[in-house]
C-alpha positions, -999 to +999 in steps of 0.1 A: +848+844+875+840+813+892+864+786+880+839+759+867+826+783+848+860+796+833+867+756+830+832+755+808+841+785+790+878+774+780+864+739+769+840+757+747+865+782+728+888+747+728+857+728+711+850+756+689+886+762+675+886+720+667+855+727+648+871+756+628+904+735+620+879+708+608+890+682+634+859+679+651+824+678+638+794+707+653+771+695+674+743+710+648+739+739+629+715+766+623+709+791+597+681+817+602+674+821+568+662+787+567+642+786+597+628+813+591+613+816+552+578+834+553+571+869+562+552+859+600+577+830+613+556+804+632+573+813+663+563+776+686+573+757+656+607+776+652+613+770+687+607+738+681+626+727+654+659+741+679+646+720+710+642+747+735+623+757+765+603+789+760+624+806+787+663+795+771+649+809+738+637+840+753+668+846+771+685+836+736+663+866+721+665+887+748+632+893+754+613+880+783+589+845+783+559+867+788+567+889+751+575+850+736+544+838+749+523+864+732+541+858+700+535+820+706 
């Protein structure tokens, strides 16, 4: 593994283990059952609401921009 990205990754578990002990605050939160409440999600405005590109939320969903697109 290249090192800045170990050095990202060992801040991370660091921030998250801060979090968990309460003495640091998330940088937001998200719950899917409250973005998504109706039976056909409005998938642009859920995107939306998280700030993200169409390809980091594809990659996120593991599905390709072209499949979120149609969805969109």
């Amino acid at each position: 593994m290249r090192k800045d990205l170990f050095d990202e990754l060992a801040a991370s578990v660091k921030e998250m283990k801060a979090i968990q002990a309460g003495r640091a605050r998330p940088g937001r939160v998200a719950r899917a059952e409250e973005a998504v409440r109706t039976s056909t999600p409005d998938v642009a405005a859920l995107r939306a609401r998280f700030k993200l590109s169409q390809a980091k939320f594809a990659v996120l969903l593991g599905i390709s921009v072209d499949t979120l697109q149609n969805w969109e």
